[in-house]
Structure formats: structure tokens, C-alpha cells
C-alpha positions in Angstrom: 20.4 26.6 9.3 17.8 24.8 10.6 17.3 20.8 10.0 13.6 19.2 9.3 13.7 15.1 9.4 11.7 13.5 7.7 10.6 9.6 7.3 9.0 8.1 4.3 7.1 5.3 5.0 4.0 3.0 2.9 3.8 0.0 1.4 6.0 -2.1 -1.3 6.6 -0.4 -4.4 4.2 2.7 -3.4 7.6 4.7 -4.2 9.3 5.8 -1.8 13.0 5.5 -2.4 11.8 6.9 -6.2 10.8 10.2 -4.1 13.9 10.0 -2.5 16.1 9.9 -5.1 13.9 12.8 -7.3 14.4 15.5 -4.5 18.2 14.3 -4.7 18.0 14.5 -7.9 16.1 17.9 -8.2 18.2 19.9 -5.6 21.5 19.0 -7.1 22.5 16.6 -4.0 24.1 14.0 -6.8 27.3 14.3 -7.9 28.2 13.3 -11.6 29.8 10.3 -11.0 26.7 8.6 -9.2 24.9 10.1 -12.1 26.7 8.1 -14.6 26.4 4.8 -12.4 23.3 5.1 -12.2 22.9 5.5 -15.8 24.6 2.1 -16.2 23.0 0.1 -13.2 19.4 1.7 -14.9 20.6 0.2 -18.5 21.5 -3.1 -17.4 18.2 -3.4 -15.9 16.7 -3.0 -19.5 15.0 0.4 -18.5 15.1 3.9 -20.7 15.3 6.2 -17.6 17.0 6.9 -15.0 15.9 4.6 -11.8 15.9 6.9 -9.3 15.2 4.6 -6.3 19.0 2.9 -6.9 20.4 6.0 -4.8 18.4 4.9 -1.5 18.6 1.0 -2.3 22.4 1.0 -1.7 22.8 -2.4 -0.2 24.0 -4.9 -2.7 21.7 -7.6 -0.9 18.6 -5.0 -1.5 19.7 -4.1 -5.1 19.3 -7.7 -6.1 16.1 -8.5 -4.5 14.7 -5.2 -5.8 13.6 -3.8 -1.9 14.6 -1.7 1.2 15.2 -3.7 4.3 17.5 -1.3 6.8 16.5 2.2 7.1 18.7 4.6 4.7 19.3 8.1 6.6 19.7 10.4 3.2 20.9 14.1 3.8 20.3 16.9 1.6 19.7 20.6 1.9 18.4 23.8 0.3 19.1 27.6 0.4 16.8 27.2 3.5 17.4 24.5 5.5 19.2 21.2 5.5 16.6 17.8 5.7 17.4 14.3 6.9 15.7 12.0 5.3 14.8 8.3 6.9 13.7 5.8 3.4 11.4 3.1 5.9 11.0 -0.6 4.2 7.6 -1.2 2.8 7.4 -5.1 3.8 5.6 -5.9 6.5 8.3 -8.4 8.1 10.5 -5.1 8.9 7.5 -2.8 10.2 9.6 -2.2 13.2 12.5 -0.8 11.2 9.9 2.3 10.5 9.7 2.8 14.3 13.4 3.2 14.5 13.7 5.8 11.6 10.5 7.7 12.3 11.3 8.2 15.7 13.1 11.4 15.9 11.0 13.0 12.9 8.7 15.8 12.2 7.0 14.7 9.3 6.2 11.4 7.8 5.5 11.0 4.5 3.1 8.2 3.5 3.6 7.1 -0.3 0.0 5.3 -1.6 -0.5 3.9 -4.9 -2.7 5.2 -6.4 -3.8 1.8 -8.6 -4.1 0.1 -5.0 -5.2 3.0 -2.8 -5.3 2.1 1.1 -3.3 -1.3 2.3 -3.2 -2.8 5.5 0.5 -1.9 5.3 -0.6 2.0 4.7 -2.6 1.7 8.6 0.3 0.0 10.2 2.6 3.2 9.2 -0.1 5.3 9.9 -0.9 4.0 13.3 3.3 4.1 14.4 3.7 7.5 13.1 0.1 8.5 15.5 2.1 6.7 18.4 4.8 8.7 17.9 3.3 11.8 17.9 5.1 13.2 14.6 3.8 16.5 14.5 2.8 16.2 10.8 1.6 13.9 8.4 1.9 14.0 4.4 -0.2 11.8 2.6 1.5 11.6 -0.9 -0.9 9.6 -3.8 1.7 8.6 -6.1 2.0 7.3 -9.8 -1.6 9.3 -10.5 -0.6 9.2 -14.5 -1.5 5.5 -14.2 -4.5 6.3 -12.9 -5.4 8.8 -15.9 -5.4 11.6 -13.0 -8.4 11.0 -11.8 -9.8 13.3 -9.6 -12.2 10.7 -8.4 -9.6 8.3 -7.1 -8.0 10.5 -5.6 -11.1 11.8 -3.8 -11.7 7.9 -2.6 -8.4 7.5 -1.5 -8.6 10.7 0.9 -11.8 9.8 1.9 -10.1 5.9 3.1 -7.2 7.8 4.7 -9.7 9.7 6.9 -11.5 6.8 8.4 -7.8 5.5 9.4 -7.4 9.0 11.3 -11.0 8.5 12.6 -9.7 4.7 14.3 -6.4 6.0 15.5 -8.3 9.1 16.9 -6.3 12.2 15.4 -6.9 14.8 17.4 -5.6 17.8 15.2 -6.7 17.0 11.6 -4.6 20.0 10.4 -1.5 18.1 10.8 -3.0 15.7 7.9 -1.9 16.9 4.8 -2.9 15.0 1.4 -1.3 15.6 -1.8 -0.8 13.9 -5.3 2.6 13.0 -7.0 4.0 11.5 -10.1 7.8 10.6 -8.8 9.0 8.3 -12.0 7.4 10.9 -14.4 9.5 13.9 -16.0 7.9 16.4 -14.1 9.4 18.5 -11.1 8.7 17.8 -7.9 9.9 21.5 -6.7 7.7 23.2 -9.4 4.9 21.2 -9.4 1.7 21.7 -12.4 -1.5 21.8 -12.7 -2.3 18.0 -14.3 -4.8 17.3 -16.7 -8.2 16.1 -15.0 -6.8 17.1 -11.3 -8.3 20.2 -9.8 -5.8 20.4 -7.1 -3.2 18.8 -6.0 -3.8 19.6 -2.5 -6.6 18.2 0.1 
């Protein structure tokens, strides 16, 4: 079977570890006992749903402070293919923890809000993953619902993402893909929807 890794990177909060744990979550990677601490660990932190991200912030240290700081190598698989999975820390004072987990990849995933659209520390990932020559780059406009689903910012924040490729002088645009998600809402990530006021979900 074959094996596709893959490194998330983006800034803080953009939601990484949240996709993370929702492909976990989706494919059936959790077992039932992680479920139900999960369940807890999301209760005593006052919320109504499941927080997700808790499965790739595992370090005590990082649980408390609420951030990733190493690089968490998450496995999971499908009926047709297994994936590794490297969660990259969003602060800037550990940019060079993204090198090391993005650089045995294929495809890196940059997360964007889509309330903040293009930070300085969306470029910096943008410009290791182009030094590294990963083969294929997903960028992944999250938490659209609190944007309304606007087509329009969407459009803007493709447009900003293309004058990055223009600076780092990406030869084969086809290997820049842009799509939209919505990781803390209950909808599935595998059988994605049409959303109201997006015309596609693919650029």
C-alpha cells in the first residue's frame, strides 16, 4: 500500500491540528477510549463539542499553553493508502521545526484563516515548502462559516497567495492547489458540500 506524507503548516490558530484530528476523526483512526477523553478534556475546557485539535496537541506543556511546539508525526490510513501526517507549529519562534517535518513530504498543506487571510507567517511556510521542492501545495482557507462563505474573500485570499508564488518564483503553478474548509464545523471533510454563497470549493 502505498504511503503519501504530508505536512500541515500556517500560522497560529489557522487550524491545523483541528484538520488533523477531523481526518482522524472521519476515517475511524480513534479508538473509543481517546473518544471519551477527549470528551472530558473538551468539557473541562467549558466547550459543547468535541475539540478535535487535543489529539495532535499531546504534550502536557502544549495542552496548557493552548499551542504546538514539536512536530507531531500522526499516522492514519484508508482503503487506499496509508498517510503520515507532520502537524508543524504555527509560532514563528519554532519556524524551523516546519523544515524538519516538511522535509521528507509530498504535500504541504497551508491552513489560512479566512477572517485574517495572508500573514507573514503564511509566506515563511510558503517560502520553506518552495525550498524544499514539495511536489505539491494545498492551500486550505479555513473557518469560511465565520466569514459568511463569502465567495469574495475567498477570491482575495487566492489572489494574495499568488503574488507569494509570483516572489518565490513557482515554476509549475499546477502544483498550487486552493481549496476552502470548515474543520470545527459538523460537516465531513471526506464528503464535502456545496456551501451556501460558495460557487466552488476548488481554485
Amino acid at each position: 500500500m502505498d504511503i503519501l506524507r504530508i505536512a500541515t503548516a500556517g500560522s497560529v490558530d489557522d487550524g491545523k491540528s483541528t484538520l488533523i484530528g477531523r481526518l482522524l476523526y472521519e476515517t475511524n483512526s480513534i479508538t473509543r477510549d481517546k473518544i471519551e477523553a477527549l470528551e472530558s478534556a473538551s468539557k473541562r475546557k467549558g466547550l459543547d463539542f468535541l475539540d478535535l485539535s487535543l489529539l495532535t496537541d499531546g504534550l502536557i506543556a502544549e495542552r496548557e499553553q493552548g499551542i504546538t511546539i514539536d512536530v507531531a508525526n500522526i499516522y492514519f490510513s484508508t482503503p487506499k493508502r496509508k498517510y503520515i501526517i507532520a502537524d508543524t507549529p504555527g509560532h514563528f519562534e519554532y519556524t524551523r521545526n516546519m523544515v524538519t517535518g516538511a522535509s521528507n513530504t509530498k504535500v504541504s498543506m497551508i491552513l489560512v484563516d479566512a477572517r485574517n487571510g495572508v500573514l507573514e507567517q503564511t509566506f515563511r511556510h510558503f517560502f520553506i515548502s518552495s525550498m524544499l521542492r514539495i511536489p505539491k501545495v494545498i492551500v486550505c482557507v479555513n473557518k469560511m462559516d465565520l466569514v459568511g462563505y463569502s465567495q469574495e474573500r475567498f477570491n482575495e485570499i487566492v489572489t494574495d497567495f499568488k503574488r507569494l508564488a509570483d516572489k518565490v518564483s513557482l515554476k509549475d503553478r499546477k502544483s498550487l492547489l486552493f481549496l476552502f474548509l470548515l474543520c470545527m464545523v459538523r460537516t465531513s471533510l471526506l464528503s464535502p458540500k456545496k456551501l451556501p454563497g460558495m460557487k466552488e470549493n476548488l481554485c
